[in-house]
Every structure is written in structure tokens, then in C-alpha cells.
C-alpha positions as CSV (number, residue, x, y, z in Angstrom):
1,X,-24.5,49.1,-23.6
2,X,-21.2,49.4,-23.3
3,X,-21.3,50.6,-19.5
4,X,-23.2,47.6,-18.8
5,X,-21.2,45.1,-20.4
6,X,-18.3,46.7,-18.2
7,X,-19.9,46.4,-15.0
8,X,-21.1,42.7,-15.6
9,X,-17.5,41.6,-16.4
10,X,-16.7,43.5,-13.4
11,X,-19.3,41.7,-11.2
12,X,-18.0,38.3,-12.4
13,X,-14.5,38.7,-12.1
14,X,-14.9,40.1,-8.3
15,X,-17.0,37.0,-7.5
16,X,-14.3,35.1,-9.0
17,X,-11.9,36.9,-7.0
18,X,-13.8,36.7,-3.6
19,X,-13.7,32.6,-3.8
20,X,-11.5,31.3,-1.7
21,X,-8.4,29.3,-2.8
22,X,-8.3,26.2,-0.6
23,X,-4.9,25.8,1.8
24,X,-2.5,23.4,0.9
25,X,-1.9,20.7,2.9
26,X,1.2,18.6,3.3
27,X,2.0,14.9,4.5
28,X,4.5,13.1,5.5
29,X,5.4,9.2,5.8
30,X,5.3,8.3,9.2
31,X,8.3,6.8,11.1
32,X,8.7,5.4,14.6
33,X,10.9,7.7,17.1
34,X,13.7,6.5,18.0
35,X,15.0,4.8,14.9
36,X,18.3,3.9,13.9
37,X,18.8,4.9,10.0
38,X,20.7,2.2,7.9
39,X,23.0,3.9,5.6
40,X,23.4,0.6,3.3
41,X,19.3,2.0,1.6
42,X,19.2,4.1,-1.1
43,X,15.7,4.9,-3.2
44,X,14.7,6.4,-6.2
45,X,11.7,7.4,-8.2
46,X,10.5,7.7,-11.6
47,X,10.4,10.9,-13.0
48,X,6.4,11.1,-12.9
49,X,6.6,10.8,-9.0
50,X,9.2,13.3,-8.6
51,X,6.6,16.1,-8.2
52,X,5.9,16.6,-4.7
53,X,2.2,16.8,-5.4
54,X,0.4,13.1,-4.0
55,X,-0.9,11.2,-7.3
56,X,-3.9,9.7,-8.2
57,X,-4.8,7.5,-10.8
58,X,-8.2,8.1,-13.1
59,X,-8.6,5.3,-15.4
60,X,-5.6,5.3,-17.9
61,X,-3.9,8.5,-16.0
62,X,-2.1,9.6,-13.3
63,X,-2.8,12.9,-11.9
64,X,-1.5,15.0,-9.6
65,X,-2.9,16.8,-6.6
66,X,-3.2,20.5,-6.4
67,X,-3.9,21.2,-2.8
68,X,-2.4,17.5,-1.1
69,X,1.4,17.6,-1.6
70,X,4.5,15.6,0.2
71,X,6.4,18.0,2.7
72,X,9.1,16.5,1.1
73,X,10.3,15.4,-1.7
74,X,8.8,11.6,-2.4
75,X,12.2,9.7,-2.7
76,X,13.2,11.2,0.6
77,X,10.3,10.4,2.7
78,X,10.6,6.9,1.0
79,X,14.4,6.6,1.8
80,X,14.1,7.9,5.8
81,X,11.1,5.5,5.9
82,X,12.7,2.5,4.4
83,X,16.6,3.0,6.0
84,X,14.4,3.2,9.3
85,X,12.4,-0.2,8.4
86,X,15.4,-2.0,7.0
87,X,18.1,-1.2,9.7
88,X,19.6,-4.6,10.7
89,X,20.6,-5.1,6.4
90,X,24.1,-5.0,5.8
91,X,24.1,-5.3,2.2
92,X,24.1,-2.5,-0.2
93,X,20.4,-2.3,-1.4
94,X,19.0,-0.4,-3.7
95,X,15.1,0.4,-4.0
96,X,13.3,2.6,-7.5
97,X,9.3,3.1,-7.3
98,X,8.0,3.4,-10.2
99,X,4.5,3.8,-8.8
100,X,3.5,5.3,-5.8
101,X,-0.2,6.4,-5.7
102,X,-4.1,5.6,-5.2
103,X,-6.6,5.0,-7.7
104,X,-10.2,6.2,-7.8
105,X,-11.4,3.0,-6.4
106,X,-8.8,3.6,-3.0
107,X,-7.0,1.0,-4.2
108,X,-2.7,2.3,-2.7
109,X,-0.4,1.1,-5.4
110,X,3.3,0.8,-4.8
111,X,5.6,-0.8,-7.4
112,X,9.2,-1.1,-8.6
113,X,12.1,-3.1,-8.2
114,X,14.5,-3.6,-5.5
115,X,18.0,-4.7,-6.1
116,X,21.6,-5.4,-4.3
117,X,24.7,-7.2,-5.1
118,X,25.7,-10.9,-4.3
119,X,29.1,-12.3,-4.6
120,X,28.7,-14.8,-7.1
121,X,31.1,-18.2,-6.4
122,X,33.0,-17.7,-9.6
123,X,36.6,-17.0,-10.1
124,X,38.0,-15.2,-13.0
125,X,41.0,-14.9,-14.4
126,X,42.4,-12.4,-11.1
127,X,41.3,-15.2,-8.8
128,X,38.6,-12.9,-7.2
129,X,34.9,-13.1,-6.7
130,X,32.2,-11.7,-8.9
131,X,29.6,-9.2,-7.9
132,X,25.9,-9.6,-9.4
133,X,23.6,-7.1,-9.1
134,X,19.5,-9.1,-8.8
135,X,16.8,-7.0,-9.5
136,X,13.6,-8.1,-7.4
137,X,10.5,-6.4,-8.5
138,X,7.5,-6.0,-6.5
139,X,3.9,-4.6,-6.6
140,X,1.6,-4.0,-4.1
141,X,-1.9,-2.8,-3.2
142,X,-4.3,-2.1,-0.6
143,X,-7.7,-0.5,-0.8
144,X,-7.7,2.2,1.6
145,X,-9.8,2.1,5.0
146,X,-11.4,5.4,4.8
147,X,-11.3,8.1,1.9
148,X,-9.2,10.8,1.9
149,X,-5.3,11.9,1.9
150,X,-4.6,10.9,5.5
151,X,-6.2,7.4,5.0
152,X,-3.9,7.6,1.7
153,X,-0.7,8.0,3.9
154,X,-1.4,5.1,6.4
155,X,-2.2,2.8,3.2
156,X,0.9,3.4,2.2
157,X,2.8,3.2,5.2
158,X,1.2,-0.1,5.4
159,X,2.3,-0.9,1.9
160,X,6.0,0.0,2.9
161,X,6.1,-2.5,5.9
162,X,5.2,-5.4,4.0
163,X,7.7,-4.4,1.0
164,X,10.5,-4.1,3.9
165,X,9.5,-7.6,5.9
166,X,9.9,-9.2,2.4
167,X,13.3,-7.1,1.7
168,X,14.1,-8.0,5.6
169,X,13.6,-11.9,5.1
170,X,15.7,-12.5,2.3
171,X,18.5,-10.6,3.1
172,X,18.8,-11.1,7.0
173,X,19.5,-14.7,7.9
């Protein structure tokens, strides 16, 4: 009995073993050639999209991807992407995301805050100009074309161009 129970556990741990683990496969943001990067953008991420893995959101959750990951980390394809999109600001500008995933429905959901300082028309007591920092927020979404992680990455890229046109128009003249 024993010698049987052995060689089942044995059969179902080699057929476990025999599965194949599917590849991992990496994306990145895409960026035109030939673009001049704008030093004046920095971005930042919540801690929940600091994992390189691509999230998805299931009713009340986010969850992350096992096999679809970023190449690199999120914040930095999100900074080359926007310093690239934003290169005629001159103004300090800073960007957080504090959501940066799809749902279940393939709804794309970007959101945060953008925010850079404006001399404020006040003198104080040194006879010099103020600096206030704005906060903007903004939220977008976009149901994807297609399913699947590449459709996921042109959603978003999509996402980004609108949230650097409106960044674009109210601080470029």
C-alpha cells in the first residue's frame, strides 16, 4: 500500500513538474525617436505601482501580473515618456501617479496629481517674490481597443498624450 501511495505522489509531482512555466514578457512605453528629453519633468509613483509587474484591477483590488512585467521600472518609463512629451516646459514640474493600470472591463486608468511652482505677486518683508507650489490632479480612462497587454500599453500611451497636451497648454503660452 505503501509502495503505491509512493508511486502516485510520484506520478503527480512529475506531471506537475513537466508543465511548462509560461515566459515572461516585458513592455515598455513607447517614445518617438529622435526626442529631446526635458530635464525640468520629474515623476513619481505610489508605492503599490512600484512593482515592475503591470497591474490590474478586479473589483475592489489591484493585482499584479505574474508573467507581463515593465522592462523597467514604472516611474522611469513614465519619466522618459513624459520629459519626451513635455519638452518645450520650462517650469519645474512635478508629476505622482497614484494609479496606473486596467481593469477587468479594459477600462486604462491613470491618475494623480501634477504640480509646479508659480511666483506668486506678493512681497514679504525681504522685498522678494513668493514661490507657490499648485497641485493639479487628474484622472483618466480609456477602454482598451483590443484585449491583452500590448493593447494595454498603447491605451496608456494614449492616456499619457492627453495628460501631457493638458500639462502642455497651461504651462506653455
Amino acid at each position: 500500500m505503501r509502495l503505491l501511495f509512493s508511486l502516485i505522489i510520484m506520478c503527480l509531482l512529475s506531471a506537475c513538474a513537466s508543465q511548462k512555466i509560461p515566459d515572461i514578457k516585458y513592455y515598455v512605453l513607447p517614445i518617438e525617436s529622435n526626442t529631446l528629453f526635458n530635464e525640468n519633468i520629474e515623476v513619481s509613483v505610489s508605492s503599490a505601482l512600484q512593482d515592475n509587474r503591470i497591474l490590474f484591477k478586479e473589483l475592489h483590488q489591484v493585482i499584479p501580473s505574474h508573467y507581463h512585467r515593465w522592462k523597467a521600472p514604472l516611474a522611469h518609463n513614465l519619466q522618459r515618456v513624459l520629459a519626451a512629451k513635455l519638452g518645450s516646459v520650462t517650469t519645474k514640474t512635478y508629476i505622482h501617479f497614484d494609479a496606473f493600470y486596467t481593469s477587468q472591463r479594459g477600462e486604462m486608468i491613470i491618475s494623480g496629481y501634477w504640480r509646479t511652482e508659480k511666483k506668486v505677486n506678493v512681497v514679504n518683508i525681504n522685498d522678494t517674490a513668493n514661490m507657490m507650489a499648485v497641485n493639479y490632479p487628474f484622472e483618466y480612462s480609456l477602454y482598451q481597443k483590443e484585449q491583452g497587454y500590448n493593447a494595454l500599453v498603447d491605451t496608456a500611451a494614449i492616456l499619457l498624450d492627453q495628460l501631457a497636451e493638458k500639462i502642455q497648454k497651461h504651462l506653455v503660452p
